[in-house]
N, C-alpha and C positions, 0 to 999 in steps of 0.2 A: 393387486399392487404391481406397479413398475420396478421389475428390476434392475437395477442397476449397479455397477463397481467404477469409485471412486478411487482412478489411478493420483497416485499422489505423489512426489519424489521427497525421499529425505524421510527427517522424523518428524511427526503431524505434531508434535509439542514444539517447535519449533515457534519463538516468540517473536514473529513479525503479522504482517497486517494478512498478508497473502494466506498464510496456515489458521490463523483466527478464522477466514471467512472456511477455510475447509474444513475446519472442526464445526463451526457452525449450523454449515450444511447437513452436515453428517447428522448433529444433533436434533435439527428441525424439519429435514425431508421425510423422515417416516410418517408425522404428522400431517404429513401433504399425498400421500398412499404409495409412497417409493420405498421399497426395501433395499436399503443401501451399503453397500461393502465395501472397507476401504481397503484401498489393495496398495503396497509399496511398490515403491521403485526406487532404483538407484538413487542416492544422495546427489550424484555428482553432475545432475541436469543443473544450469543450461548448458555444461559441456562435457557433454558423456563421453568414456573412452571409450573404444568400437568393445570392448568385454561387457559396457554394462548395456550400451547399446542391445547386444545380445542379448542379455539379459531381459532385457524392456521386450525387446522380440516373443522372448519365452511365456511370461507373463501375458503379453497380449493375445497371443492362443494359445493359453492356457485360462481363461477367464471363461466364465459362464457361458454357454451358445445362444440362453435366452434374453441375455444381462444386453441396456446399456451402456456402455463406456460414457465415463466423466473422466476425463483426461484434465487434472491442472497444469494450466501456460507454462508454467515452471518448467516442465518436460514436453508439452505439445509442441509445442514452436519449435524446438527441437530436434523434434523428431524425423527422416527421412521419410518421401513416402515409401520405399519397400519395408522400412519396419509397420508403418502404420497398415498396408496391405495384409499384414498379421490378423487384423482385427477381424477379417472376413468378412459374414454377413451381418456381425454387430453394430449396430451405429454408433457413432462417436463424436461427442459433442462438446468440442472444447469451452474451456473456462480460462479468458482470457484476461490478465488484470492490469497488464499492457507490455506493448512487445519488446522482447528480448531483446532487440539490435537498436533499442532506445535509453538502455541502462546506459550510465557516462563511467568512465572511465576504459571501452571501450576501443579499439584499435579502429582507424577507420574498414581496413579488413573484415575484421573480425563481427564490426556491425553490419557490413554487406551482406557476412556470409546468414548470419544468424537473420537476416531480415526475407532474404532469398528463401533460406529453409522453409521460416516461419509462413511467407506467403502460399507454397507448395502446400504446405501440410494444413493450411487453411481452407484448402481451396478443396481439401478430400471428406472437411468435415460436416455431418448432416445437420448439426446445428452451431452456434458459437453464443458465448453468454458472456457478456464484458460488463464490466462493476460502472461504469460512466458513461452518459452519451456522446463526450469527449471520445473515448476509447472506441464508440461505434463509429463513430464519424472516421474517425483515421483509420479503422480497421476498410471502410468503403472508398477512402478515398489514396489510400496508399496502400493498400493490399488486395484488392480489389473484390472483396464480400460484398454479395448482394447486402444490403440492408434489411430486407424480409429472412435474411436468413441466421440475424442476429439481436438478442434479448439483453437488452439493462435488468437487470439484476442488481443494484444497489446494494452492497453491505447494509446489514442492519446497524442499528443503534441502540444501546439500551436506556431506557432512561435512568437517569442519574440525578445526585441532589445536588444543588445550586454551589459551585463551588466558594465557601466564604473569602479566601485569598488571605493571603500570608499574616496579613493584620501589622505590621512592620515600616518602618519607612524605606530598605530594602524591597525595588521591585522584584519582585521570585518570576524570573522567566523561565518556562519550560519547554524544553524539543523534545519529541519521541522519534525514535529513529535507528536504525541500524546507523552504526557509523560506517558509512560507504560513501565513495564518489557519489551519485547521484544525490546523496541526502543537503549536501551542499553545506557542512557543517563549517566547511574551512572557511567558507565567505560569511556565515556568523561571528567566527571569528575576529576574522577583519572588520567585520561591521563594528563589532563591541569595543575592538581598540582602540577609535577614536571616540568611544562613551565613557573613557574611565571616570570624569569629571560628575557624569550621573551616580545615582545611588541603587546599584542593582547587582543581583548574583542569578547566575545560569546554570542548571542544569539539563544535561543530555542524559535522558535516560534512553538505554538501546544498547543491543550488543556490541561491544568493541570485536570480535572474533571474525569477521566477516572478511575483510582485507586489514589484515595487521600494519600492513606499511603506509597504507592512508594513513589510520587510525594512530601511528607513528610521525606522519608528516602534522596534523591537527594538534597533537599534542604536543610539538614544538613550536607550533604557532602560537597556542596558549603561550607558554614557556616566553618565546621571543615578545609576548606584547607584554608578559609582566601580569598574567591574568589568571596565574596560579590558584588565589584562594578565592577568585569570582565565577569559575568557570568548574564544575565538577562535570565528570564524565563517569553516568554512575553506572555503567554497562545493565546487564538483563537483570530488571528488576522484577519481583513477584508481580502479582496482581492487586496483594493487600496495599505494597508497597507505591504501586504505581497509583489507584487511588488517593493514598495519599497525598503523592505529588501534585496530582490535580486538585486536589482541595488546598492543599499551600501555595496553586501559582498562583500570581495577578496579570499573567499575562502569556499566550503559549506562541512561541515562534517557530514556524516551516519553511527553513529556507530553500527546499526541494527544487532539485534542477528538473525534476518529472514526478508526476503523480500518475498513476491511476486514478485514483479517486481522491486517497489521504482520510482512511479510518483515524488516526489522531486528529484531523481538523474536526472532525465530525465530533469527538468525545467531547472535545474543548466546548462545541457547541453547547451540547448536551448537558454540560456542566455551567453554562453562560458563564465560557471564561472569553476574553477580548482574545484578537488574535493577529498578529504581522505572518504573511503567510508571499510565498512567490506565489505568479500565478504559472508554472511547468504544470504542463499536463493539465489533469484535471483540476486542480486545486483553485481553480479563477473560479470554479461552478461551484465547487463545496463549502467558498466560504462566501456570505454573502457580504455585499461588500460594507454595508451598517453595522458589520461583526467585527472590525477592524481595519488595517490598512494591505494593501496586496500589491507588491514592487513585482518587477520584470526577473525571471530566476537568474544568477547570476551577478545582478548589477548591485555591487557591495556598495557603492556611496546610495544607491536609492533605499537598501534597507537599513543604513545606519540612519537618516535620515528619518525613517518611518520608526524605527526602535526610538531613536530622540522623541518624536510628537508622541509616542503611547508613555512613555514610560516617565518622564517631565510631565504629564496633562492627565490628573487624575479621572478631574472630571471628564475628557477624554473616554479613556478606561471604562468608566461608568455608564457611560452612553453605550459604547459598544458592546458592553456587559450586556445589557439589557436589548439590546439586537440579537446577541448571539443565544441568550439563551429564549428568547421568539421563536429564531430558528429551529431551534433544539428539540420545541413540541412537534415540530414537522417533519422529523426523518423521520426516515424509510424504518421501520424494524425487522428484526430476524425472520419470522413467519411472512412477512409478508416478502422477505427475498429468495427466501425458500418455495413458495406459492410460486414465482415466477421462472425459477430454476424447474421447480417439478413442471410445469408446462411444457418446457422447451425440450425434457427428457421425452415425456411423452409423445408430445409431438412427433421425435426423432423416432421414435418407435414403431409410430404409426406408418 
């Protein structure tokens, strides 16, 4: 079997899209002949103080001599190369799920530096695995990675039953999302306040902890349009919980200023629920377009506009139901993005 340690920063129960696919891994690489270890790291990647930095140093020789290294972007991009020089004769094969100095609410500084880093530390690695062909493409065409020396790996999907929808004359729309700059919540917002006249309620389910003072600025928005008892903000919900949600929407909206990929567009699928989605990032390729409607990320009158035609137009609704959940038989699953991840270890190995 392939050895290998799975560098990861933070706590792996960490409920966002990025630690799902690292539990994943974890769960389904042994199955594919990789004996995998998860190994921590500092919490405070993507901007580690020079102490944990150290730290990151200690760890990476201190890791197996035979192992190796799966490093999550989370802390890869990050990394200087004299830390990454740590690793030795190990190879290390970053898991990229997109770059650091693309997150929004970024200084323009602050994305240079993190983009600079992230190129460096790219360029040291024996392999690279990004969740989107989106993500391969800008990793060769602004970073400058060979192409043969980087693997789509697609999140899996699981299959899921048809979700029946609210049943109500109340559209139930649903966001998943960390509430953070990038997730683009606050232009939902504004979207919905010139919808008050329709018949629908919102919830965002996703951690509010992440940046408190977005998450502060959003909920005076709500507040200022008056949209208090339309708009819930149900922060980190379970899994039984979350389910739920998806079997009561009629409809799930991404207003995402970047995707990597967008594992919630992909659930909605799976569920054949309709879907108003940006197209940032990868999300133009994850939803298809007979799934729903997909505005420019950012342009608040184009998604108010798209929120009016789904959520007015049953039938609508119901066409695109039945595109999405098409779709839905055709993702990628867990094993089979594990099959492709163990390849790439291998490889690196060799």
């Amino acid at each position: 079997m392939t050895a290998v340690s799975f560098l990861v920063p933070g706590d792996l129960a960490t409920p966002t899209g990025g630690y799902a696919y690292a539990r994943r891994l974890l769960a389904h690489l042994p199955a594919q002949g990789v004996e995998v270890m998860a190994v921590s790291l500092p919490g405070s990647f993507p901007h580690p103080s020079e102490a944990d930095l150290a730290l990151t140093a200690q760890v990476l020789a201190a890791t197996p001599r035979g192992s190796v290294l799966l490093v999550d972007g989370l802390a890869y991009g990050a990394l200087p190369p004299a830390v990454l020089a740590l690793a030795g004769t190990r190879p290390v094969v970053a898991l990229v799920h997109h770059p650091l100095g693309l997150e929004a609410g970024l200084s323009a500084e602050a994305a240079a530096r993190l983009v600079a880093v992230e190129r460096a530390a790219l360029a040291l690695a024996a392999g690279v695995v990004v969740t989107s062909r989106f993500t391969r493409a800008l990793l060769v065409s602004d970073f400058g990675v060979p192409a043969a020396r980087i693997a789509v790996a697609e999140p899996g999907t699981d299959p899921a039953p048809r979700a029946p929808g609210g049943g109500t004359r109340t559209v139930q729309l649903l966001a998943i999302g960390a509430v953070t700059p990038r997730k683009g919540f606050e232009h939902l917002v504004a979207a919905l306040a010139g919808l008050a006249g329709l018949d629908w309620h919102l919830t965002i389910a996703g951690a509010c902890d992440r940046a408190p003072g977005h998450v502060a600025d959003v909920r005076r928005a709500i507040a200022a349009a008056g949209l208090e008892a339309r708009i819930t903000l149900a922060g980190t919900v379970s899994a039984a919980r979350l389910d739920a949600l998806y079997a009561q929407a009629d409809l799930v909206v991404s207003p995402s200023l970047f995707e990597g990929f967008g594992m919630a567009l992909a659930e909605a699928l799976a569920r054949g629920l309709p879907v108003v989605a940006s197209t940032g990032g990868a999300a133009a390729e994850t939803v298809p377009d007979a799934a729903g409607l997909k505005v420019a990320p950012g342009d608040v009158a184009a998604l108010a506009d798209a929120l009016r035609a789904m959520i007015a137009d049953p039938a609508r609704r119901r066409a695109a139901a039945e595109a999405a959940w098409a779709a839905g038989e055709d993702l990628t699953r867990w094993p089979d993005t594990a099959a492709i991840v163990a390849a790439t270890l291998r490889e690196a190995r060799a």
